[in-house]
C-alpha angles and dihedrals in degrees: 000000000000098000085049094058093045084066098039090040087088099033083100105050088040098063109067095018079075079078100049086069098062138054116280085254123082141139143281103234129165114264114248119160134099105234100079095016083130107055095025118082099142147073110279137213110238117175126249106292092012122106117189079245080060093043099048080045096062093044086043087063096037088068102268100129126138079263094060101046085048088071105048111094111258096249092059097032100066106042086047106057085040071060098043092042092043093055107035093054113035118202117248115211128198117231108171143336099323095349125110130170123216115231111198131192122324120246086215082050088058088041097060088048089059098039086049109020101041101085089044089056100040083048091064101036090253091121095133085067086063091108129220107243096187086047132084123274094260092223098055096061077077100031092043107024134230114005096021127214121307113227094254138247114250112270088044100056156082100271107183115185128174105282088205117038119223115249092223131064097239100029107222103237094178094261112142125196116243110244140296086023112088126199114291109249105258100256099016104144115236121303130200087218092053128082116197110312094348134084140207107239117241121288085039090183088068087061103049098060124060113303108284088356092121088034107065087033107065090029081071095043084057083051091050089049094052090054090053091057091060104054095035093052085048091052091041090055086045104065084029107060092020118102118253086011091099092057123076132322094005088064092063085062103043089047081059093049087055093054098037085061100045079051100050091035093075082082095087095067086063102050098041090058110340096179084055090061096045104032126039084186132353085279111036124073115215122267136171087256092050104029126045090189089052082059114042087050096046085050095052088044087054098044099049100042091058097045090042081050085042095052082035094068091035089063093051095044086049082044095055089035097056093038107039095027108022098219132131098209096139093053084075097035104063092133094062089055092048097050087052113040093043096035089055094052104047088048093060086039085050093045094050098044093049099044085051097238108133115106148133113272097129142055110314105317135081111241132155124303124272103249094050098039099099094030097048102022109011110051089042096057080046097063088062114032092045100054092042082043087060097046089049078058095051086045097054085042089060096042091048084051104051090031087065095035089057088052086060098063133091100236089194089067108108115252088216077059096055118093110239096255091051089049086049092051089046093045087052090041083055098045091048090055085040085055102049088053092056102042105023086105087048091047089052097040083060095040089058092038085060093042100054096043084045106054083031090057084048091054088055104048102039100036118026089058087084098064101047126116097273103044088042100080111070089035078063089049094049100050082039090060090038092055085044097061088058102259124144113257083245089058094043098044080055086064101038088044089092089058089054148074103274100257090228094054101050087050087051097052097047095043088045084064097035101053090053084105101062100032085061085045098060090036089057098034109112125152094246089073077060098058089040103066089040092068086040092072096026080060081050096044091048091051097049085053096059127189099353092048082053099037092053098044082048080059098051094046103052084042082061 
């Protein structure tokens, strides 16, 4: 392609530079060439020494040739041979008994090569061919010195139109678009990811990368969180169905478990068809408008990263209050948790659903715009995890401090020989360590929670930016004129890479998420889970055997 626009670069100027060669007087001849057979039915205006077979000739070995035109895209080819045609051969027009007058180009003729023809020439560095409509033809400041001659106004010019119509709406003309860009739908309204008559398809992101890059990546982030799903739903039933897991403090967790699996459930609309949740055609990305799946899920992804956030920040704050304070306010005061972790979630939910923001612009699910994330899902997640982040601060500060303080000690001196107030620091000091024991694996569960939402809001905010609508564009025109200059689509995604979100770096934000399931699993897996759930069926299995299963464990026991 760029070898065809070099040839093609000087085809305007050319054209009427031809006359620039040549007196301002010429003659009125038949058209008879084949090159604008199609647009020329009149007599036309050649320079002193030139014939039209001269002047065909010329374009001919500049590069205009049926190949060539075959391979400008039909919204540029035909307004600008209409161009070429219009100001090679100037109409003459007669005006009297032996008297003619000469019509050169349009200005509305200049003008649909700009409107149609601009974003093709600037594609393949060939700006300086973008012409200037409100200036003078080039070639007539020698022709018709020395002013020259003004593009003219429409009813005064040389106006060139198909002969023959094409039957179709968008004539094929034989052009192809370079993979991966397909042909652009007749009528589509402009797009940020088309150039000219082609198309990135849908997901464009996919196609901007290395071949299969974005692919097989996110296709192992899904793995990861279905993995995720598993262990999650395992820990959830765990601390469901076991005895002593639904009291406090055991039901915050569990309460997490629950949201960390609806989270991590939303895999299932990917892999089972992971294009339908991203796509609704081969040009339109899914929205909630378009696409009922891309909203229920996104619903359900909203929904479930703000309770999880929610449950998140309730586990720290039991934590500070059971360790620093040693109080157990929130054990009687579960109602006010539930109005306000899942009040909380369903309003954002609620917010995002009614102002029409949830959509596909990411990996493989549907979340909020853009331009509404931080406004509408992130801020609010910040104004609790931040502040829970601080008092989990505050928490590992006070443990540092009485865990050195209790170093200090003698543990041989005699409680009876402490004073009360010293028994009543050591019996803190002892609470504090008994505390750790119990709700270390609360307090990292929380720390990686934070960590994943927040480098995962950072991401966001910082990254994704350079792939929305509006930065898109360009980004299209570069790996366009890449793939036009004959490069492979690995070759031309290396240069565009700096444009783009760093591949490593978007893997690592969505695996990051996605992996939250099993890191609270492994956080939370003891073998007295184990053992747990063994008594558990062996309690099931004692209650389906009825009276001679009793019968014989009352034996045993009296026997030991």
């Amino acid at each position: 392609m760029t070898r065809f626009f070099t040839k093609v670069s000087a085809l305007a100027t050319l054209a009427i530079g031809l006359l620039s060669t040549a007196e301002a007087l010429g003659s009125a001849v038949t058209y008879d060439g084949a090159l604008c057979m199609n647009y020329v039915n009149y007599q036309v205006w050649v320079p002193p020494n030139f014939t039209v077979a001269v002047i065909e000739g010329e374009l001919l070995q500049a590069g205009l040739t049926a190949d060539v035109i075959s391979k400008i895209p039909p919204s540029c080819s035909g307004p600008f041979i209409e161009y070429v045609c219009s100001s090679s051969f100037p109409r003459v027009v007669t005006t009297g008994p032996g008297t003619a007058d000469v019509r050169f180009a349009c200005k509305s003729t200049c003008q649909s090569v700009v409107t149609n023809c601009r974003a093709i020439l600037q594609q393949f560095g060939k700006p300086e061919l973008i012409p200037n409509c409100d200036g003078v033809i080039q070639s007539t400041l020698k022709t018709v010195p020395p002013n020259g001659i003004l593009f003219q106004p429409d009813g005064q010019c040389n106006v060139v139109k198909p002969l023959i119509a094409s039957n179709s709406s968008s004539p094929d003309t034989g052009f192809k678009c370079p993979p991966p860009f397909i042909p652009a739908r007749p009528g589509m309204p402009p797009s940020p990811t088309c150039n000219a008559d082609c198309c990135v398809p849908c997901p464009a992101q996919y196609h901007l990368y290395r071949e299969g890059a974005l692919d097989k990546g996110f296709r192992m982030t899904n793995i990861m969180r279905a993995v995720s799903m598993v262990f999650s739903f395992i820990l959830m039933i765990s601390y469901l169905c076991l005895p002593d897991k639904r009291s406090h403090p055991s039901a915050l967790i569990l309460l997490f478990a629950i949201c960390v699996f609806l989270f991590s459930v939303v895999v299932i609309f990917p892999l089972i068809d992971t294009n339908a949740m991203q796509c609704v055609d081969e040009y339109t990305p899914s929205t909630q408008q378009n696409n009922l799946k891309c909203a229920i899920q996104g619903a359900m992804l909203i929904f479930a990263s703000v309770s999880t956030c929610a449950w998140c920040s309730a586990l720290i704050v039991n934590l500070h209050l059971h360790t620093v304070w040693n109080s157990a306010w929130l054990a009687k005061k579960y109602w006010l948790l539930h109005s306000i972790c899942w009040g909380f979630a369903i309003t954002v939910t609620a917010v995002a659903l009614g102002t029409g923001q949830v959509r596909w612009e990411f990996a493989t699910l549907c979340l909020i715009s853009q331009e509404k994330s931080s406004t509408i899902f992130f801020y609010p997640m910040a104004a609790m995890i931040f502040p829970a982040f601080l008092i989990h601060i505050a928490t590992f500060f006070h443990i540092a401090r009485i865990s050195a303080q209790a170093g200090a000690d003698s543990e041989t001196m005699s409680r009876s020989t402490l004073s009360a107030s010293a028994a009543a620091v050591i019996s803190h000091r002892r609470h504090v360590m008994m505390a750790i024991k119990i709700q270390w694996r609360a307090a990292v569960m929380a720390i990686c929670a934070l960590l994943c939402v927040t480098f995962y809001w950072l991401f966001y905010f910082l990254q994704l930016s350079k792939i929305n609508p509006r930065e898109l564009a360009p980004h299209v025109l570069i790996f366009a004129s890449c793939l036009g200059k004959g490069k492979s689509h690995d070759t031309c995604a290396d240069e565009l890479a700096p444009h783009l979100p760093p591949y490593g770096l978007m893997l690592a934000a969505e695996f990051l998420v996605s992996s939250i399931g099993t890191v609270i699993f492994i956080v939370f897996f003891k073998m007295t889970l184990v053992r747990e759930w063994g008594e558990w069926f062996s309690s099931i299995g004692y209650l389906c055997t009825g009276k001679r299963r009793q019968k014989q464990e009352q034996d045993q026991f009296f026997v030991i």
